[in-house]
C-alpha positions in Angstrom: 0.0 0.0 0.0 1.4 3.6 -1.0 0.0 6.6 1.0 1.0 10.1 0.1 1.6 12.5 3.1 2.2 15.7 2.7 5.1 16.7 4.1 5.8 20.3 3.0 4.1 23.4 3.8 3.3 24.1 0.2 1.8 20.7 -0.3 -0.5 20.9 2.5 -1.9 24.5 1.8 -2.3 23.3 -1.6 -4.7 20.5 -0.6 -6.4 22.8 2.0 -7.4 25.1 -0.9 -8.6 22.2 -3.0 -10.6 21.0 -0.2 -11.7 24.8 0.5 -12.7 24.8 -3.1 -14.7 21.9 -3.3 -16.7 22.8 -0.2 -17.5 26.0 -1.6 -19.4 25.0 -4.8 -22.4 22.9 -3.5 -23.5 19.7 -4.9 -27.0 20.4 -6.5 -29.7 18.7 -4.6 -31.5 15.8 -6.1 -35.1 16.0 -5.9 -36.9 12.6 -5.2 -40.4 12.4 -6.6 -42.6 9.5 -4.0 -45.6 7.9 -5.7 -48.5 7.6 -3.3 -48.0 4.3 -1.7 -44.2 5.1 -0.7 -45.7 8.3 1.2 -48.6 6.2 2.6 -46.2 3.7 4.0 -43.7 6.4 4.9 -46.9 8.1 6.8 -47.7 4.7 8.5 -44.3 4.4 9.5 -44.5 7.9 11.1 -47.2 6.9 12.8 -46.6 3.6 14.6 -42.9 4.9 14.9 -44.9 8.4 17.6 -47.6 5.4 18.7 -44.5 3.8 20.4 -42.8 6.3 21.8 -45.6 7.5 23.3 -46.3 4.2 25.2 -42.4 4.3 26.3 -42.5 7.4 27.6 -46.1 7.3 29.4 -45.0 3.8 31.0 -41.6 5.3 31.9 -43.1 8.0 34.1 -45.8 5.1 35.7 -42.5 3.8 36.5 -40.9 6.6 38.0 -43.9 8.0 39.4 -44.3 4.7 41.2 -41.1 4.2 42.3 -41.0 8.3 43.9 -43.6 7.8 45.7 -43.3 6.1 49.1 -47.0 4.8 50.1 -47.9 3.7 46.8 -51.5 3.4 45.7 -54.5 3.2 47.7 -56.7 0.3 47.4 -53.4 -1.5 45.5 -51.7 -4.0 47.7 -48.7 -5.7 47.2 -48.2 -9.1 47.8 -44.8 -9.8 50.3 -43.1 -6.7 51.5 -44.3 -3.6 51.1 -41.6 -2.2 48.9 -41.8 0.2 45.9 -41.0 -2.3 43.5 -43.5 -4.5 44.5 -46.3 -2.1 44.3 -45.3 -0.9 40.8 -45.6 -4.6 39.9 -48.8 -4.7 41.0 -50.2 -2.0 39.2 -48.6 -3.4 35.6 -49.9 -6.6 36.8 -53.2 -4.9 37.1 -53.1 -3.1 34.2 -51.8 -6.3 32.0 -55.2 -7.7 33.2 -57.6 -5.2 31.9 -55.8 -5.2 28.5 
């Protein structure tokens, strides 16, 4: 393998204007044309894509609001100790149910 390294002043302010020079002119931007179906799929996509991170990020603050709070849930009771953890698995259990 032969690598060329610029070793000279000259040589490397001559690449840094060719580099300089190429950034400047712009490559001309390709317009893509979608037919229908490719937009509808893209849109479903979209759609499922927000649909899940909504669910993450509503069950990650059930989480964390569970876990903060230290008396849990009325009416909710955990089997075993009394800890946190276990009352947030009793609410998912719970709510796995009446799915």
């Amino acid at each position: 393998m032969e690598v060329d390294i610029p070793t000279g002043d000259g040589d490397i302010d001559r690449k840094y204007d060719r580099a300089l020079a190429i950034l400047k002119n712009p490559q001309p931007k390709e317009e893509r044309n979608r037919d229908a179906s490719t937009r509808q799929e893209d849109y479903y996509k979209s759609f499922r894509t927000r649909v899940v991170l909504v669910w993450l990020i509503t069950n990650l603050a059930l989480a964390i609001g569970i876990l903060r709070t230290g008396s849990g849930f009325q009416g909710i009771r955990s089997e075993g100790s009394a800890t946190t953890a276990n009352i947030y698995l009793a609410v998912s259990t719970r709510a796995s149910r009446l799915c």
